[in-house]
Structure formats: structure tokens, C-alpha cells
VMD Tcl script that builds the backbone (N, CA, C; Angstrom):
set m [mol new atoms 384]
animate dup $m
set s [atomselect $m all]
$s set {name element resname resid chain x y z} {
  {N N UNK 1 A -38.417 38.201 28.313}
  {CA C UNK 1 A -39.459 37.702 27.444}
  {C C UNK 1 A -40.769 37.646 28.189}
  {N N UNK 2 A -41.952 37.736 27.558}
  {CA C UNK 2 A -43.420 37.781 28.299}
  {C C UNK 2 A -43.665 36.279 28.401}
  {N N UNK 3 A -44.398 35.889 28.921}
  {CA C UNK 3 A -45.266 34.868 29.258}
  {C C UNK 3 A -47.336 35.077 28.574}
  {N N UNK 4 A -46.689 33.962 27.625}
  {CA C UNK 4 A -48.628 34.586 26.743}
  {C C UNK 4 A -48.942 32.987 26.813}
  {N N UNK 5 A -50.143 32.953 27.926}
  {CA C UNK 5 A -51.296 31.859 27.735}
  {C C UNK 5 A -50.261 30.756 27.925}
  {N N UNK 6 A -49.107 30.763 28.508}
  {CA C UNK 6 A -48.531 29.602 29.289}
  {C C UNK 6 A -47.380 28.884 28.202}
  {N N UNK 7 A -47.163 30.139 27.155}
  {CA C UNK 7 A -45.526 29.651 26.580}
  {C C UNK 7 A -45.421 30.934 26.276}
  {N N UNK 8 A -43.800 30.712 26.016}
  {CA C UNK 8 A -42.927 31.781 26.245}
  {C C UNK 8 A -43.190 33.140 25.542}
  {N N UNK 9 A -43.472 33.223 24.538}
  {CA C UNK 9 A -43.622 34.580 24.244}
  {C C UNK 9 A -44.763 34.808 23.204}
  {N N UNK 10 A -45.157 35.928 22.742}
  {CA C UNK 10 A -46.387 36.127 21.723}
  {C C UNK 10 A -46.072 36.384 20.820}
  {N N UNK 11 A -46.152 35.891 19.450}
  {CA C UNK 11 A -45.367 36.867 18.252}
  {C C UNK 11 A -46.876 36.710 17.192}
  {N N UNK 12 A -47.157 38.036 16.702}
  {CA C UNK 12 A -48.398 38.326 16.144}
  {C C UNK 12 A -49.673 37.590 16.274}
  {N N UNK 13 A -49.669 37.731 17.897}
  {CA C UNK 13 A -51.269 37.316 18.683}
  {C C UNK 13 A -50.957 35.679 18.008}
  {N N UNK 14 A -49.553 34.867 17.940}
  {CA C UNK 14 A -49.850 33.589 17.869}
  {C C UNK 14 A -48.805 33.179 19.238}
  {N N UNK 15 A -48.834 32.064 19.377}
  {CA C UNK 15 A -48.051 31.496 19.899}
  {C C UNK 15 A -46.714 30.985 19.451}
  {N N UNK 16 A -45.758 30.623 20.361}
  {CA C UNK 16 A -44.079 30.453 19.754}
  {C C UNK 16 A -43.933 29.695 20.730}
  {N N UNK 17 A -43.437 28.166 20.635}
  {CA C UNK 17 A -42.523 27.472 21.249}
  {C C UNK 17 A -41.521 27.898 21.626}
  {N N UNK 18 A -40.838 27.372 23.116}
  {CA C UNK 18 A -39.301 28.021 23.139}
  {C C UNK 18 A -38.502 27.542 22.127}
  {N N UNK 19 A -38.476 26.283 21.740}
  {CA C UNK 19 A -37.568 26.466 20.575}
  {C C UNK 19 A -37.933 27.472 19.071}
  {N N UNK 20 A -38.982 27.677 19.095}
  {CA C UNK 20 A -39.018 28.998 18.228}
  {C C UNK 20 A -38.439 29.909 18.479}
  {N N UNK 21 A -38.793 30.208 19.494}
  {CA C UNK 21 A -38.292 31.553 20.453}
  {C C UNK 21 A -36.545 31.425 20.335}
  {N N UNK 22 A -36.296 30.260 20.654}
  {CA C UNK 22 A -34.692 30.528 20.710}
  {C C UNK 22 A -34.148 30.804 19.430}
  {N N UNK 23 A -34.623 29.948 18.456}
  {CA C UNK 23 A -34.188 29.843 17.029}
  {C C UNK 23 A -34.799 31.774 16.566}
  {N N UNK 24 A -35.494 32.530 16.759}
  {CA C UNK 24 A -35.883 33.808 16.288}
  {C C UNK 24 A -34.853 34.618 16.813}
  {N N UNK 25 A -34.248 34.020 17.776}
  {CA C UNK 25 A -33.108 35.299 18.334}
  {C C UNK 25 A -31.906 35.123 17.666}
  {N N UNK 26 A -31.630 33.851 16.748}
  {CA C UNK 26 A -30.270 33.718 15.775}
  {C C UNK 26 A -30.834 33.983 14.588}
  {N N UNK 27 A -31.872 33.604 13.767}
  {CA C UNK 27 A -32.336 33.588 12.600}
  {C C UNK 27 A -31.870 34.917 11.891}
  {N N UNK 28 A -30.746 34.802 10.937}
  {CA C UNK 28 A -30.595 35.972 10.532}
  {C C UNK 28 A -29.130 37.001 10.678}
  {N N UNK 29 A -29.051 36.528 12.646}
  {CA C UNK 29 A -28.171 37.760 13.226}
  {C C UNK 29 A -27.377 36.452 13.706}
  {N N UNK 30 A -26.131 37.399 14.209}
  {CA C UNK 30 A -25.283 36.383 15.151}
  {C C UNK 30 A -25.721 36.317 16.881}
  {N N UNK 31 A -25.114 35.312 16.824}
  {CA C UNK 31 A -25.708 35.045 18.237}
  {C C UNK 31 A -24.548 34.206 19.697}
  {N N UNK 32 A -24.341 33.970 20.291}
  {CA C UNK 32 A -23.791 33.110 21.237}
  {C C UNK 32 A -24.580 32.097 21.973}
  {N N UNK 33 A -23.611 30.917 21.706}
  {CA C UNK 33 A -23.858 29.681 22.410}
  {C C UNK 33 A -24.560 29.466 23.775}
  {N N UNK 34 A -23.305 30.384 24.265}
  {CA C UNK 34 A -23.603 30.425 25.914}
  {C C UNK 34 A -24.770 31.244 26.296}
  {N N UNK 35 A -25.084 31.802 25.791}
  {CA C UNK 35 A -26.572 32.633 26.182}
  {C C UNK 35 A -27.552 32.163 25.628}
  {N N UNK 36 A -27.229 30.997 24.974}
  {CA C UNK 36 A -28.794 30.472 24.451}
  {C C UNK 36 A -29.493 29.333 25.645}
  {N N UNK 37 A -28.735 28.949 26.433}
  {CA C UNK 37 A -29.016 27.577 27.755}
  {C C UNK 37 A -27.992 27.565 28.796}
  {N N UNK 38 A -28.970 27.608 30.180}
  {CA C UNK 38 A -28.222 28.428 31.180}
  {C C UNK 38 A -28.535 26.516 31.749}
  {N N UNK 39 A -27.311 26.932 33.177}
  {CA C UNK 39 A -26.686 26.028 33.733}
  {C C UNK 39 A -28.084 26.120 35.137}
  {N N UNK 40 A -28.545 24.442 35.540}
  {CA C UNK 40 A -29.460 24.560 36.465}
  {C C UNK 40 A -28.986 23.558 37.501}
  {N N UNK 41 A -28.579 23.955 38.650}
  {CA C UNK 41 A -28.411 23.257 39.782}
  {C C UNK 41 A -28.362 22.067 39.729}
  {N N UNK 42 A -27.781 20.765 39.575}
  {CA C UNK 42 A -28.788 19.874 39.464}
  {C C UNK 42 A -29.439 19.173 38.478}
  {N N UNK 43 A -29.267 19.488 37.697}
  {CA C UNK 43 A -30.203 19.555 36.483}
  {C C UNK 43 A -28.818 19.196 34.771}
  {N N UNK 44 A -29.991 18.459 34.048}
  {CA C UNK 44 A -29.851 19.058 33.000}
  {C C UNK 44 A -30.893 20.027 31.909}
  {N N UNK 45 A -30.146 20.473 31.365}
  {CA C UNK 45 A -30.939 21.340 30.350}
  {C C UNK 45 A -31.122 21.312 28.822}
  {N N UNK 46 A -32.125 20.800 28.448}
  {CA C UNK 46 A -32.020 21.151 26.871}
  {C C UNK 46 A -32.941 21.687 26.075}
  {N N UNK 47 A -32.006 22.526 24.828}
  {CA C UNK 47 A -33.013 23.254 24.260}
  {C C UNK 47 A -33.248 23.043 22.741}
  {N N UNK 48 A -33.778 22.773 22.250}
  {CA C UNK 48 A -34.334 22.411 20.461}
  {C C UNK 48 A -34.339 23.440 19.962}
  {N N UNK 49 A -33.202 23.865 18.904}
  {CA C UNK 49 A -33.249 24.951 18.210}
  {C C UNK 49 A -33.606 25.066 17.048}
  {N N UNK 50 A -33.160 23.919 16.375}
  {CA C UNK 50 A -33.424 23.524 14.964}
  {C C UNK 50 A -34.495 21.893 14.851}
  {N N UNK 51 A -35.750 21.887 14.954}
  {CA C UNK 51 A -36.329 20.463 14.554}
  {C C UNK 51 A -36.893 20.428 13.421}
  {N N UNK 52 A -36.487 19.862 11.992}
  {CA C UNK 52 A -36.790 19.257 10.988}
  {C C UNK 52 A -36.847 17.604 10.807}
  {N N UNK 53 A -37.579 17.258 9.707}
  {CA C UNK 53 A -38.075 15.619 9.379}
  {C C UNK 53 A -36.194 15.284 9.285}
  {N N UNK 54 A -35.290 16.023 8.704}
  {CA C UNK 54 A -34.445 15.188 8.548}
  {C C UNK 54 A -33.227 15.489 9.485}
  {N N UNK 55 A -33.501 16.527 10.489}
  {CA C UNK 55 A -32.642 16.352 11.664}
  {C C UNK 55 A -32.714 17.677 12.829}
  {N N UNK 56 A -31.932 17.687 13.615}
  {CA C UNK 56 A -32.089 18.525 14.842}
  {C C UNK 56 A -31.007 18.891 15.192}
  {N N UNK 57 A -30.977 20.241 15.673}
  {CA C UNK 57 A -29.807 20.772 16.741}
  {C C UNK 57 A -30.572 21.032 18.052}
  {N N UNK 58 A -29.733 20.804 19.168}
  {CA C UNK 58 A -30.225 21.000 20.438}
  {C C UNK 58 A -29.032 21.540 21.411}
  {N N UNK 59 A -29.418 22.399 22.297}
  {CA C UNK 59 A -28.510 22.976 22.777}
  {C C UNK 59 A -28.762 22.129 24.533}
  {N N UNK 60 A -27.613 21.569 25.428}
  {CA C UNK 60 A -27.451 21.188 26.607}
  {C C UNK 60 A -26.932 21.643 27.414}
  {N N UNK 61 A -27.384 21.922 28.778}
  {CA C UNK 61 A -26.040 22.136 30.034}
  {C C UNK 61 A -26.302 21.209 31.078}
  {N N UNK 62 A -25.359 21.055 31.598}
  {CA C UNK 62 A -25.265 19.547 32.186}
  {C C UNK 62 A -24.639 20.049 33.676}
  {N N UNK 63 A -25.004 20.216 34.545}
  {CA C UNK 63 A -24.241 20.507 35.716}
  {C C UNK 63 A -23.463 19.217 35.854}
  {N N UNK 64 A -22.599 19.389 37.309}
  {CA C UNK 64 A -21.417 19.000 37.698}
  {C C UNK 64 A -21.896 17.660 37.824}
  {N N UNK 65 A -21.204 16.548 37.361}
  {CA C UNK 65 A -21.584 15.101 37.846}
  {C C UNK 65 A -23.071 14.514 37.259}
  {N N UNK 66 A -23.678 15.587 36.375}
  {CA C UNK 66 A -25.169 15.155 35.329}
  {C C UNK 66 A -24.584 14.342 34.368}
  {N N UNK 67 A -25.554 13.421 33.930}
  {CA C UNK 67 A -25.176 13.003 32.808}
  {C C UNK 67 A -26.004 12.556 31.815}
  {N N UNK 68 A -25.660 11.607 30.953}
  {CA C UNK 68 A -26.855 10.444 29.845}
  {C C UNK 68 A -26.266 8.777 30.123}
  {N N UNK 69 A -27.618 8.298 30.207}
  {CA C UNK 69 A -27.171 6.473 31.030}
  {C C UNK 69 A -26.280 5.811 29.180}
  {N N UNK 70 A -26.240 5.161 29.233}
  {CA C UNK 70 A -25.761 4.424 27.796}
  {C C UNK 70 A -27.091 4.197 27.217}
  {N N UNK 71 A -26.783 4.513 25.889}
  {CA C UNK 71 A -28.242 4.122 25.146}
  {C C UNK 71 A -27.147 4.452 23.803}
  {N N UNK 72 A -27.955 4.364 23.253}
  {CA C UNK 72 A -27.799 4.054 21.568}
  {C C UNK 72 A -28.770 5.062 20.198}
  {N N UNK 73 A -28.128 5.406 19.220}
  {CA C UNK 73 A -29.282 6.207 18.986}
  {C C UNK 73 A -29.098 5.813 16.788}
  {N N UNK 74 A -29.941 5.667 16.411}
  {CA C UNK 74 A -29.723 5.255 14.669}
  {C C UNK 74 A -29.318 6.090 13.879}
  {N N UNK 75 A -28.922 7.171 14.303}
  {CA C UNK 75 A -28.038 8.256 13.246}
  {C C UNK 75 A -26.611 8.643 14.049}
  {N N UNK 76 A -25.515 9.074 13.159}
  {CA C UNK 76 A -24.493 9.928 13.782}
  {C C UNK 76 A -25.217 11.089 14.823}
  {N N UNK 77 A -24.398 11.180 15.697}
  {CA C UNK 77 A -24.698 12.461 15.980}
  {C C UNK 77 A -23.378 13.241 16.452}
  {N N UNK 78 A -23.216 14.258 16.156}
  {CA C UNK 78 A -21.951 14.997 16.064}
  {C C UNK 78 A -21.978 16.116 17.226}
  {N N UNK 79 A -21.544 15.689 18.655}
  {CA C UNK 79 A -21.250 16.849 19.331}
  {C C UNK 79 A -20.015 17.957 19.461}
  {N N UNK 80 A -20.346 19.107 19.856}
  {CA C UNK 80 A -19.481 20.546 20.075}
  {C C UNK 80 A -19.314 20.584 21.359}
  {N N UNK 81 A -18.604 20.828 22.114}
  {CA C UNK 81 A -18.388 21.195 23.210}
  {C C UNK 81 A -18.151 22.871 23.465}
  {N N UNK 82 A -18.679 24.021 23.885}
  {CA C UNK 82 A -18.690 25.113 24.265}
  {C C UNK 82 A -18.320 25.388 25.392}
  {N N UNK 83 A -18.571 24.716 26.118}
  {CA C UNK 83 A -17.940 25.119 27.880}
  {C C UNK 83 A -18.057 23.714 28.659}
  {N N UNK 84 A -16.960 23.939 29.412}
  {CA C UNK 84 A -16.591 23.173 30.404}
  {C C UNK 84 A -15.891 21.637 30.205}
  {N N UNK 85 A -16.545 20.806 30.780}
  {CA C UNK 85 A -15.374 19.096 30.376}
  {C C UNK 85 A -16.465 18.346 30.535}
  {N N UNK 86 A -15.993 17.221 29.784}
  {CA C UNK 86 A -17.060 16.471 29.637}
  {C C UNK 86 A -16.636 14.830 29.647}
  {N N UNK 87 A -16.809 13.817 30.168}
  {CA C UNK 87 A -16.683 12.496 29.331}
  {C C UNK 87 A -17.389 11.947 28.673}
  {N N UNK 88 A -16.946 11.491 27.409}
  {CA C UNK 88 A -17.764 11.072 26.687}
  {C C UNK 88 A -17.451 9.239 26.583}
  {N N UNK 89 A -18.285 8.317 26.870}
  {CA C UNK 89 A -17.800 6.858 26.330}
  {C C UNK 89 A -19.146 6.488 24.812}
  {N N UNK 90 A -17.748 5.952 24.263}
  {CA C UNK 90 A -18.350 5.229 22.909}
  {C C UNK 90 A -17.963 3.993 22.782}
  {N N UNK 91 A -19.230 2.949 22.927}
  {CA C UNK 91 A -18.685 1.482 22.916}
  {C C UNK 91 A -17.409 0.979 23.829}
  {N N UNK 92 A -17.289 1.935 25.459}
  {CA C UNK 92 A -16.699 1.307 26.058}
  {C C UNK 92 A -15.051 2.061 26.311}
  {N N UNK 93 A -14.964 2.825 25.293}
  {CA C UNK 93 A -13.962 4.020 24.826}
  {C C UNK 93 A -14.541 5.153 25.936}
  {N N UNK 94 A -12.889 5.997 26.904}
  {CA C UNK 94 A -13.336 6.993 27.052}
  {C C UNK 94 A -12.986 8.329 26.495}
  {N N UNK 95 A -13.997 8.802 26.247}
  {CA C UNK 95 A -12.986 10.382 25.866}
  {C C UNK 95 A -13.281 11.795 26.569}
  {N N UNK 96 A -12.081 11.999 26.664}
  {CA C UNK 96 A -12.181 13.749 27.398}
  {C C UNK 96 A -12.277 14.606 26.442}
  {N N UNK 97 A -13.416 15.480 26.681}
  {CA C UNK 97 A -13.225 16.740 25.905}
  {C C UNK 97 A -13.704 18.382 26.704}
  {N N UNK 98 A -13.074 19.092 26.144}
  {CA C UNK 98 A -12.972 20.268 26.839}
  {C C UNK 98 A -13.920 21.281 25.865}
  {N N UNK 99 A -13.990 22.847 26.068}
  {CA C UNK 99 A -14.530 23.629 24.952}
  {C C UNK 99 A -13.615 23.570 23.911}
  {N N UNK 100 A -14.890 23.778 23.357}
  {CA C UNK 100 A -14.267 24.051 21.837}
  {C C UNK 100 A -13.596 22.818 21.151}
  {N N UNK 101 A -14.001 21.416 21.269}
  {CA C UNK 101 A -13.157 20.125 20.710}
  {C C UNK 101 A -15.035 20.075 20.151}
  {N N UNK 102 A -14.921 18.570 19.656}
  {CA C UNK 102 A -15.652 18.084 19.244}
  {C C UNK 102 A -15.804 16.311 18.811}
  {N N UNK 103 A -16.408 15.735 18.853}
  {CA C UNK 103 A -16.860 13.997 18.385}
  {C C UNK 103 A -18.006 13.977 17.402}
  {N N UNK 104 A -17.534 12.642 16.729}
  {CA C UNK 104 A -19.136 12.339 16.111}
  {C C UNK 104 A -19.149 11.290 16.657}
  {N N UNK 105 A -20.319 11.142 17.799}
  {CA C UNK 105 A -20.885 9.573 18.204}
  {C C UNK 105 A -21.819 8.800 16.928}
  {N N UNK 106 A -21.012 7.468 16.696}
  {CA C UNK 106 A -21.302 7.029 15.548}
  {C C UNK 106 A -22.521 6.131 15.777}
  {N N UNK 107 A -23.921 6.026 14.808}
  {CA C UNK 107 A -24.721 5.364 14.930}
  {C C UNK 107 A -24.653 4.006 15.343}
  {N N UNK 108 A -25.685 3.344 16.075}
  {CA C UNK 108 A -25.999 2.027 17.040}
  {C C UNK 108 A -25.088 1.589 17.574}
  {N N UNK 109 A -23.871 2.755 18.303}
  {CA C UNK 109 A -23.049 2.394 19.012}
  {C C UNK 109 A -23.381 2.509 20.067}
  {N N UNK 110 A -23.422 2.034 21.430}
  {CA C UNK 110 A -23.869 2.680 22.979}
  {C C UNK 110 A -22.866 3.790 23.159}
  {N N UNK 111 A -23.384 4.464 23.657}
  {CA C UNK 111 A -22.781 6.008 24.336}
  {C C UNK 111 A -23.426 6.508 25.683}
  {N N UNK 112 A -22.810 7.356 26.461}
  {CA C UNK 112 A -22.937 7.727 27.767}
  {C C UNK 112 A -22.481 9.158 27.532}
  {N N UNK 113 A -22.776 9.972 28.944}
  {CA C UNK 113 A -22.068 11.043 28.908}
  {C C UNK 113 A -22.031 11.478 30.131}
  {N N UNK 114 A -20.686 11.982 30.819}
  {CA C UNK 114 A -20.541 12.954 32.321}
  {C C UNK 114 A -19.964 13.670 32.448}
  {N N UNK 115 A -20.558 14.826 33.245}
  {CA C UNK 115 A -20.300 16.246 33.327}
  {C C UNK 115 A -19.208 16.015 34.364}
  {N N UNK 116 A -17.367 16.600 33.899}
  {CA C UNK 116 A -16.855 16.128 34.616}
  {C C UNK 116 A -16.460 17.240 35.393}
  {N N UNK 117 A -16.871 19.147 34.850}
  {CA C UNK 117 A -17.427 19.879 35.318}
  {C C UNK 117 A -18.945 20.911 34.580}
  {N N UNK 118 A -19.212 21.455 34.861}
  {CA C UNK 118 A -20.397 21.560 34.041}
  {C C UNK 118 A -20.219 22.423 33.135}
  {N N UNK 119 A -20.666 21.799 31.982}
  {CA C UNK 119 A -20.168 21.525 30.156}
  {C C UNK 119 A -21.679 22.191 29.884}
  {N N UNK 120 A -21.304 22.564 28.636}
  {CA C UNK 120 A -22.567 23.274 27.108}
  {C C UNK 120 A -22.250 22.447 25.955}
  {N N UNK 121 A -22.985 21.577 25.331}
  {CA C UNK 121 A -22.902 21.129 24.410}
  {C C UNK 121 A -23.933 21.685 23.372}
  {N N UNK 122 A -23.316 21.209 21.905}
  {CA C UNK 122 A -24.296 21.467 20.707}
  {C C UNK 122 A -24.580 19.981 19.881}
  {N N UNK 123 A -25.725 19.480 19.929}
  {CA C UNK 123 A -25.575 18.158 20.007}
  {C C UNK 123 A -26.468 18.828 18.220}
  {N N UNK 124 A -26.100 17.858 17.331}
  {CA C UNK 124 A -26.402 17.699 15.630}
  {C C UNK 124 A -26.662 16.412 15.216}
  {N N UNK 125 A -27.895 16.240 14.798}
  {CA C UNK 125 A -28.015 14.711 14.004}
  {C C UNK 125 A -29.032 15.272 13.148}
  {N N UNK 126 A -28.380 14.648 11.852}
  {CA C UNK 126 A -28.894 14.308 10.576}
  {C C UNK 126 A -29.149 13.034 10.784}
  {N N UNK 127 A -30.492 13.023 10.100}
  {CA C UNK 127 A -31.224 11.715 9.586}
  {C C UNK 127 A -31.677 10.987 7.814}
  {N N UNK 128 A -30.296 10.875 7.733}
  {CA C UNK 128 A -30.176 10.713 5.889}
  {C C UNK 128 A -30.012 9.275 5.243}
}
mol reanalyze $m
mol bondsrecalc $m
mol representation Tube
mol addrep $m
């Protein structure tokens, strides 16, 4: 992809957010998970594929031992797991999940999360 005026790419002499950018490479066609958010040392990663008033998809990679502190959030949010393992705690509950399982972390519950090796998630919340 080019680099135009300090985001990611140019599409008809305008500008495109990466989450535009990511969302233009599925819009339409099929696509894969794993090539949409790469794994960073260290790091986590996330990417906004879908942002509307009434909800969001975001794509994560979480290296080895990354995680999210406990916090709480006012809608469901329904994660996918795509690669790797993950723990998930809800209100104190732990759960293992591997690719390809899935949870819905249920609204104003506290939740956490650790990479128990480094995991791809598809994180979904509706706001209804």
C-alpha cells in the first residue's frame, strides 16, 4: 500500500483511514482474518473495521503474555477467537479459549484478557 500525506493509502486524490483501507479489501469479496492484523512483538494490535453509531468490529493480536486490565464496558460484546489461546475472565470466571470458539462478554460485567499464546481476536459490539 502507498503512503499519501501521512495515512495509508490514496483513493481518488482523497484520503482513507486504515480502517477504511482494511474494510475496502473485504467490502464485497472474501477475505481472511489472519491477514487483516499482524502479530507485533510486544505489542498489542488493533484494527477498526467496521465503526458505526450503533456498533463496531475490530480486529486484535495480542502477543504472548499481552493483555486487557479488568474494566467493564455497557454493551455485550461478543468475541471470536481465530488464532491462538487466550484467557478470558468474566466477573471473576476463567475461561480458555482456543481458535475458532467464541464468548459473549456480557454488559457491566468486569472482564480481563491474556494472551496465553499469541491469539487474533474479532471483537463485535452492538449498541441497541
Amino acid at each position: 500500500m502507498n503512503i499519501c500525506g501521512g495515512f495509508l493509502v490514496c483513493k481518488n486524490r482523497g484520503r482513507v483511514t486504515r480502517g477504511q483501507a482494511i474494510m475496502d479489501k473485504i467490502v464485497g469479496q472474501a477475505g481472511n482474518l489472519n491477514d487483516l492484523v499482524d502479530y507485533q512483538e510486544g505489542s498489542v494490535v488493533s484494527k477498526e473495521i467496521i465503526k458505526k453509531d450503533k456498533g463496531t468490529v475490530t480486529l486484535f493480536a495480542f502477543d504472548k503474555g499481552q493483555g486487557l486490565s479488568e474494566h467493564t464496558a455497557p454493551f455485550d460484546a461478543l468475541v471470536y477467537v481465530f488464532d491462538g489461546e487466550v484467557e478470558i475472565m468474566i466477573s471473576g470466571a476463567p475461561h480458555h479459549l482456543k481458535a475458532g470458539e467464541i464468548i459473549i462478554m456480557p454488559a457491566n460485567k468486569p472482564h480481563a484478557l491474556k494472551a496465553i499464546e499469541r491469539f487474533k481476536m474479532m471483537l463485535v459490539m452492538i449498541r441497541a
